[in-house]
TORMARVO-95584 format. One line per 4 residues: their letters; for each residue x, y, z of C-alpha. Coordinates in Angstrom, 1 decimal. Layout:
<pts>
A = X Y Z  ...
</pts>
This chain:
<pts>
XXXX = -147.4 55.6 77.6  -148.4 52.6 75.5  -152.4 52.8 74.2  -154.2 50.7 76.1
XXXX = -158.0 49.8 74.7  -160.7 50.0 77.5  -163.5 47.6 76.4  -167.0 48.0 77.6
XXXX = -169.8 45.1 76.4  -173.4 46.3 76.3  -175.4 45.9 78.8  -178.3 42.8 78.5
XXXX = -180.9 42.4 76.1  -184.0 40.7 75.9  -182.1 38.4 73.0  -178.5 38.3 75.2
XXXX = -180.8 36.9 78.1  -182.5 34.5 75.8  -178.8 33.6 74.4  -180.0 34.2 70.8
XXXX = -177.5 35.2 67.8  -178.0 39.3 67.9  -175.9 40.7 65.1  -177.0 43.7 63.1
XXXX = -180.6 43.1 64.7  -181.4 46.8 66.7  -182.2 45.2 70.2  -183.0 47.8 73.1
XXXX = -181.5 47.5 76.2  -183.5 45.9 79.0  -184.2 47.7 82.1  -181.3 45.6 83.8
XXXX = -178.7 46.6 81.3  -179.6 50.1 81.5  -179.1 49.4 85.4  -175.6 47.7 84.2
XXXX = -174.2 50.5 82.2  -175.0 53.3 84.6  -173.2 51.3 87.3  -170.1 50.8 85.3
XXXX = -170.3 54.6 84.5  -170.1 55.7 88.1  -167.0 52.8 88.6  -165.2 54.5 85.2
XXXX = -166.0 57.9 86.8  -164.1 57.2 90.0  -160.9 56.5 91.1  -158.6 55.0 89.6
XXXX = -160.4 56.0 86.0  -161.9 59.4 87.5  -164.0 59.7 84.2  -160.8 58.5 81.6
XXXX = -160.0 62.3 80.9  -158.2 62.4 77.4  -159.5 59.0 76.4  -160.7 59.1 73.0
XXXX = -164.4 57.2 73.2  -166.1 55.0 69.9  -169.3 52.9 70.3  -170.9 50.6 67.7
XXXX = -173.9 52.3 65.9  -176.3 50.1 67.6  -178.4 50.6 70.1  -177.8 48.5 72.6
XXXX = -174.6 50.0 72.4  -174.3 53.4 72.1  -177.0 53.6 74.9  -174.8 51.7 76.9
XXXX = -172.6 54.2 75.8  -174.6 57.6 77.2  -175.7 55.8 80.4  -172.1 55.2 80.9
XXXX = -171.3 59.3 80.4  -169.7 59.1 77.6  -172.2 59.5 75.0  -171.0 63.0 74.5
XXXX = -167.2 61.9 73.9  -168.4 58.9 71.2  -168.1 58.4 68.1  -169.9 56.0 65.7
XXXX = -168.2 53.7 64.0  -169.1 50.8 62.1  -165.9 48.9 62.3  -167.5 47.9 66.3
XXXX = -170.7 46.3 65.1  -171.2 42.6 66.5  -170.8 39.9 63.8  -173.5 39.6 60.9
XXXX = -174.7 36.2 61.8  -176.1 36.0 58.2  -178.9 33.1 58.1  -178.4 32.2 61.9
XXXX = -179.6 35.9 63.0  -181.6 35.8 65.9  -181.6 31.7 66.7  -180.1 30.3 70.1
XXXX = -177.3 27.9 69.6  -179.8 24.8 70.3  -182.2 26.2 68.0  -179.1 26.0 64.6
XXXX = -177.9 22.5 66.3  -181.4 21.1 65.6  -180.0 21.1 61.9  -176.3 20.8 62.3
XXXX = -175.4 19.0 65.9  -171.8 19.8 65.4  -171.7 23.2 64.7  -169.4 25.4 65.8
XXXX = -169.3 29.2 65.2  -165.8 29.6 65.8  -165.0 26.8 63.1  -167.9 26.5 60.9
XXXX = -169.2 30.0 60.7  -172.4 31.2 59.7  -174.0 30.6 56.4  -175.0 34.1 54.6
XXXX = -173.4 35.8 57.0  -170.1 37.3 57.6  -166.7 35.2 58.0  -164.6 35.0 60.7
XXXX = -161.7 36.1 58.8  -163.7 39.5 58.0  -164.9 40.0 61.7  -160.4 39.7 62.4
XXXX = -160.4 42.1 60.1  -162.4 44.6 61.5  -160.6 44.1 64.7  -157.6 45.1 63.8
XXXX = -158.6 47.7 62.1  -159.6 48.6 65.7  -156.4 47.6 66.7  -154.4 49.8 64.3
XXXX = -156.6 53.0 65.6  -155.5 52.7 69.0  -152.3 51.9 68.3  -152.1 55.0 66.2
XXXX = -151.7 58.1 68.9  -150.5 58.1 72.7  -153.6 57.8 74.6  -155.8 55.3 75.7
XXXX = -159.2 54.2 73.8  -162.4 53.0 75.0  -164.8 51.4 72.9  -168.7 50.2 73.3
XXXX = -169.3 47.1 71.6  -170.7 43.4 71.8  -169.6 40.3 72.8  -168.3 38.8 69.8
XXXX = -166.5 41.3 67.9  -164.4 42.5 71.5  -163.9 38.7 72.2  -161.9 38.9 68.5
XXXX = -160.7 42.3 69.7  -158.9 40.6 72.6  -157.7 38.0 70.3  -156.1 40.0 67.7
XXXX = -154.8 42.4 70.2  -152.5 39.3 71.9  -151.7 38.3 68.0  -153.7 35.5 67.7
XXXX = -156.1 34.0 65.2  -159.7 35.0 65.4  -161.0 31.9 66.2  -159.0 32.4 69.8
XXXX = -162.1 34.1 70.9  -164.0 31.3 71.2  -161.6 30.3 74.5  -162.4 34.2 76.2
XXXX = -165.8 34.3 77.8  -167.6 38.1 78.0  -170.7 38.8 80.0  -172.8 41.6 79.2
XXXX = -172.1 45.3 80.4  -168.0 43.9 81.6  -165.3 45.9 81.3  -161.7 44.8 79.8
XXXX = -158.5 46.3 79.8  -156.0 45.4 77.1  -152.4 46.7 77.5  -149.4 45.6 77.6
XXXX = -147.1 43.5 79.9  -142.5 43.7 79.2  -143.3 45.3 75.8  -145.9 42.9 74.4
XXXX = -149.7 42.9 74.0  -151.4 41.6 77.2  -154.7 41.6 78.4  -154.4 43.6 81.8
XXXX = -158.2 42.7 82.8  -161.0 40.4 81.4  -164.8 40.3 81.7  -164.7 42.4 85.0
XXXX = -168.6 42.7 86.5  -167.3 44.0 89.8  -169.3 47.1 89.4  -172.9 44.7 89.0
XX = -172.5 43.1 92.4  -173.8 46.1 94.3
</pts>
């Protein structure tokens, strides 16, 4: 069997809601993405997953994460690992997008970055280091991360420049599959919130 890399977004934060920049910032999980991550527990616990048995589990560090993480049931599986932390967003930490286009109308994070922050090149980096992990043994991964840094994930994985990952939406507490279609890197499911619509 080819590795396949389950990825699981945190659940919503008072800053996710509010659609501000949330790096290395430790934000707690609201009540409704501690609602979010159990539910996706219970669907990764059932059939067809029936509780990934022999998957090898790694969360980001932070909080919003690895409590994501346990609520999910797998906080006893995971591993920290630093390599899965959301972007460092530098000077631009904590502002909305309308907030940093106040001072520069055109920018883009996917082209323009983030001044004293961490490049886009570096956050591709990390990725594949992600990437290279998974790919290393015969079993499936799944990872707990944030929205930026799996959006890159998916990128790399399909061979693509970082900056790809502007194109791939990812709402908070989704699950994505990426595997493989005819012997190359595909994505097998994307941003799934089945599991919230209960």
């Amino acid at each position: 069997m080819a590795p396949r890399i389950l990825l699981a977004r945190h659940g919503q934060t008072e800053w996710s809601l509010l659609g501000k920049h949330t790096g290395r910032t430790d934000i707690p999980l609201l009540e409704e993405g501690r609602r979010g991550a159990k539910l996706l527990g219970e669907r990764l616990h059932r059939a067809p997953w029936s509780g990934l048995e022999g998957v090898e589990v790694r969360t980001s560090p932070l909080v919003r994460a690895s409590e994501t993480c346990a609520l999910a049931g797998f906080g006893d599986r995971a591993s920290d690992w630093g390599a899965l932390m959301e972007w460092n967003y530098g000077d631009y930490e904590g502002l909305t997008p309308a907030e940093i286009h106040a001072d520069r109308p055109d920018w883009f994070i996917w082209r323009d970055g983030v001044p004293g922050g961490e490049a886009l090149a570096d956050v591709g980096a990390r990725a594949d280091k992600v990437i290279d992990w998974a790919r290393s043994a015969d079993r499936d991964v799944l990872v707990f991360a944030h929205g930026h840094i799996l959006r890159v994930l998916g990128a790399r994985w399909l061979g693509l420049d970082p900056s790809f990952a502007a194109r791939i939406r990812l709402d908070p507490t989704s699950l994505s599959i990426l595997g493989w279609a005819y012997g190359s890197p595909a994505m097998d499911r994307w941003n799934d919130t089945g599991h919230m619509e209960v």
